[in-house]
C-alpha positions, -999 to 999 in steps of 0.1 A, spaced: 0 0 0 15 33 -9 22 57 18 17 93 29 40 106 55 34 145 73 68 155 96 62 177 124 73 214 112 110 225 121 101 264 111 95 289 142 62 303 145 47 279 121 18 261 132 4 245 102 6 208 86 -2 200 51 -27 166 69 -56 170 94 -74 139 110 -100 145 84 -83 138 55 -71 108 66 -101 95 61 -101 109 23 -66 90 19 -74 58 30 -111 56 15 -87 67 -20 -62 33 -12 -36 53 9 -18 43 43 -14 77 63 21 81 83 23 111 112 52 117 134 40 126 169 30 159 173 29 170 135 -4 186 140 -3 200 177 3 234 171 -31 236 151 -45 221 175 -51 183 161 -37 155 186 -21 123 177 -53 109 188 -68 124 165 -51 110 135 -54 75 152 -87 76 158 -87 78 119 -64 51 110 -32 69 107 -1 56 119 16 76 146 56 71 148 87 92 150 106 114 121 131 82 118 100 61 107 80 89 90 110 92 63 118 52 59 81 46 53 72 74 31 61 73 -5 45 106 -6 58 135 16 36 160 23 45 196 35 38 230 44 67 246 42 105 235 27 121 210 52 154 216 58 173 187 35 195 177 67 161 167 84 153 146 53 183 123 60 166 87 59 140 94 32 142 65 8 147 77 -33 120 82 -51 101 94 -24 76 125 -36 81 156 -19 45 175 -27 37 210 -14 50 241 -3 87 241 -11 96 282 -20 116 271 -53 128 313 -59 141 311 -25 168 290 -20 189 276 -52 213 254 -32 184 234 -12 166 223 -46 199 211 -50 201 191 -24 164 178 -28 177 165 -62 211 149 -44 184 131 -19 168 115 -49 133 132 -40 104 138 -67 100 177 -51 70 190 -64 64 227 -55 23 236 -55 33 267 -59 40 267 -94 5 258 -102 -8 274 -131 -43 294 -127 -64 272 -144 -97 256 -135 -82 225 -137 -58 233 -109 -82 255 -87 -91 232 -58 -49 222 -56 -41 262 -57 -19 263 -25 -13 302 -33 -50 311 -32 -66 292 -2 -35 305 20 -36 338 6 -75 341 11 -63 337 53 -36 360 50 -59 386 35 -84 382 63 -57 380 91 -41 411 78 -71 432 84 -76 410 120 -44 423 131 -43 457 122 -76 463 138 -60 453 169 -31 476 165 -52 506 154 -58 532 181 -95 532 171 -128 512 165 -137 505 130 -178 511 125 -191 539 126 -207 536 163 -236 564 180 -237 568 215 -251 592 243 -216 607 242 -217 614 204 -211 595 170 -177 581 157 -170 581 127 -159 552 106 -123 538 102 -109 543 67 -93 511 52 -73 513 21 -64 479 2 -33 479 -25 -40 452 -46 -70 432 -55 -56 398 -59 -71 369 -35 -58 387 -5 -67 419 -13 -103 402 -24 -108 390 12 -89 420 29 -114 442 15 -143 417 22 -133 414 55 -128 453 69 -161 460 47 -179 434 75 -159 449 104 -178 488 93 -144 504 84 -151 528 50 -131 504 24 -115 517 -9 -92 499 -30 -65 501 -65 -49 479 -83 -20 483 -114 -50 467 -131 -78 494 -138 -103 466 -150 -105 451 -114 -130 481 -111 -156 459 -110 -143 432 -89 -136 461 -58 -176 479 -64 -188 444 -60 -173 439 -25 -189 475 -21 -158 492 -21 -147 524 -38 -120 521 -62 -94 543 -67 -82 546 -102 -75 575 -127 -101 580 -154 -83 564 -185 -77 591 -212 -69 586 -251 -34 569 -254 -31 562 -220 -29 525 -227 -2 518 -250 -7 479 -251 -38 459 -251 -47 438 -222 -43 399 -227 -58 366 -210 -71 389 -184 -41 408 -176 -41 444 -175 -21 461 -209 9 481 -201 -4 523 -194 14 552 -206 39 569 -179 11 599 -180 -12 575 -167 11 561 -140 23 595 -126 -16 609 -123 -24 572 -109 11 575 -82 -1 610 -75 -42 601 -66 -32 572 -48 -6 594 -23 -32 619 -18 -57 592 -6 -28 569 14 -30 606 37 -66 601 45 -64 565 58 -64 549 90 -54 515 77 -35 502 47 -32 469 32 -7 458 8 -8 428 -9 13 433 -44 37 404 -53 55 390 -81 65 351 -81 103 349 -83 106 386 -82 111 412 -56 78 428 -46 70 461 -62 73 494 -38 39 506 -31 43 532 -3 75 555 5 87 570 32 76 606 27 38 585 18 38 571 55 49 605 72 17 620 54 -8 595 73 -22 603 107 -4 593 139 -16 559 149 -26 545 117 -14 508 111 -2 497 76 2 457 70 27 448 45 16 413 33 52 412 12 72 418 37 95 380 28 98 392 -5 112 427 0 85 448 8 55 469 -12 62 494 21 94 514 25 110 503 60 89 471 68 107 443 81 99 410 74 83 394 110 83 423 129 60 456 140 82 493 138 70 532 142 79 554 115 63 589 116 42 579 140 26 549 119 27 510 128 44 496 102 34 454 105 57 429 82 30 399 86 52 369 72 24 342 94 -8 354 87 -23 319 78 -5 302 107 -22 324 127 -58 309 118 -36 274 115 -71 255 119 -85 263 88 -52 270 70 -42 234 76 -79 221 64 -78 242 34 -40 231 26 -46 197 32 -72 195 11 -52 213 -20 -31 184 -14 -51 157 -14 -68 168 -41 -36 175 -63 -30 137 -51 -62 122 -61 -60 137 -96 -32 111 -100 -45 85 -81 -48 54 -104 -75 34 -85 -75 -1 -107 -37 -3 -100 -35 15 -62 -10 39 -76 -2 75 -82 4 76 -122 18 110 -122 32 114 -165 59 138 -169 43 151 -201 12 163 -182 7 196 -181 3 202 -143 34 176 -130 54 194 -157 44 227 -137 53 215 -104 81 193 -108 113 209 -97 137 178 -94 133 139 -106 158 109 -107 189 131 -87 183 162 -113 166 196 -113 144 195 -140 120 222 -141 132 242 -171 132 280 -154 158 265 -122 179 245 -145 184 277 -165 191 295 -131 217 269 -120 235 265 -153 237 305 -149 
């Protein structure tokens, strides 16, 4: 019987694990064995008992790695705590290929199968396996979560004996799935939500959540290239400087700001500068949901909370550990159902062909090699 092993997390401050008691029971109904070291799922909260009460088998890292067939993770593991792991063995989830050359590497010297979710492509066939967008829907809800509890005021509009407050002003940058869910999610705390993106045609998408969006009115030859597969087309520099210039003016007004802009394998793109954050109001928060991957706010740092001007200035690097309940759940079942895609069920076997379109996505390293075309470029280089 072919078998799925989850190791308990090595990272600080992560609390997630990439298999919760319930899908156990989805694994071994599907013709899977399910391996857990002890304690893999503590820190969210789900017991060892838990997974034995489902049918899992609960031993220690030594056994986890001899066993495994499939390894199932959250984050990267370090390669010195895969040491043990038999070759072969599938490594499936979230493995941060941009961020470290030299552990793919050593993935490929271990004789894994590394498989990195996060190179999914956004199709409908790979929505319910989209690692990206089910954590990124948390971290756009957390994000507003924690900055309410940093801001030094109440976000509905509230009437008492005393007199009326006025509502908070929230302002999301970018209208991805965490800015989606950011702006859903300050809309049902009562804070006055408005919203921009480099895309103007996400428009829509913000009004829906009833949200204002911010954009310049587009002009004649403003756009000098037309949009493609739902991308926006690349605007003039006119556009950009009267877009840069409305979008500072209404940063000053705000009590909160959400950033969420990020580019895979890139830097992220500078949203707010320095002289931006000394025009806000004393006390206002602004959460930079890019802070691992340089920052869209001048002066945030990764993992930590600092004052500039006057303004909290939050690098949120855990914001889906920090709901690690329904993170794990939703990761879990991205995983399973990545797995059960390739399940064959006459032979009891993942049948995962390299020419498919989604393994070829994924697959970072096979047979001691790095084969995914965009890191052997980078390592030859």
């Amino acid at each position: 019987m072919v078998k799925i092993s989850v190791l308990a997390n090595q990272v600080a401050g992560e609390h997630r694990t990439a298999i919760t008691p319930s899908i156990v029971a989805r694994y071994t109904k599907l013709g899977l064995s399910t391996v857990v070291e002890s304690g893999a799922g503590s820190a969210a909260g789900f017991l060892d008992e838990a997974y034995a009460a489902q049918g899992a088998s609960i031993v220690d890292r030594k056994e986890a790695l001899a066993q495994a067939d499939v390894l199932v993770t959250v984050r990267p593991p370090v390669p010195a705590d895969l040491m043990g792991v038999r070759k072969g063995t599938k490594l499936i989830g979230g493995l941060a290929p941009f961020a470290d050359p030299a552990r793919m590497a050593a993935y490929a010297e271990l004789g894994v199968e590394a498989m990195a979710l996060e190179l999914l492509p956004r199709t409908t066939r790979a929505q319910a396996m989209d690692i990206l967008s089910s954590q990124a829907n948390l971290a756009g809800y957390h994000a507003v979560a924690r900055a309410t509890t940093e801001l030094n005021r109440c976000l509905p509009m509230m009437t008492t004996a005393a007199g009326s407050i006025a509502a908070a002003k929230a302002f999301v940058m970018g209208v991805g799935v965490a800015g989606l869910q950011a702006i859903a999610t300050a809309r049902r705390l009562g804070a006055v939500v408005s919203a921009t993106d480099v895309r103007p045609e996400t428009r829509e998408q913000i009004m829906s959540l009833g949200a204002k969006p911010i954009f310049e009115e587009i002009q004649d030859g403003d756009q000098l290239t037309a949009a493609v597969g739902g991308y926006a087309g690349e605007m003039s520099e006119a556009y950009r400087q009267r877009q840069a210039a409305l979008v500072s003016g209404h940063i000053a007004q705000q009590d909160m700001v959400i950033t969420t802009a990020l580019i895979p394998g890139r830097p992220a793109p500078r949203l707010i500068s320095d002289a931006q954050i000394a025009s806000m109001k004393p006390g206002s928060v602004v959460v930079d949901l890019a802070a691992e991957s340089g920052g869209n706010v001048e002066g945030a740092i990764a993992g930590e909370m600092v004052m500039r001007h006057g303004v909290k200035i939050i690098g949120l690097v855990d914001g889906p550990s920090q709901v690690a309940v329904d993170a794990s759940n939703l990761f879990a079942r991205n995983c399973y159902n990545f797995i059960e895609a390739y399940w064959d069920k006459s032979e009891r076997r993942l049948a995962m062909p390299t020419d498919d379109a989604l393994i070829e996505a994924v697959t970072l390293t096979r047979h001691g090699e790095i084969v995914h075309p965009r890191f052997v470029q980078a390592a030859a280089a």
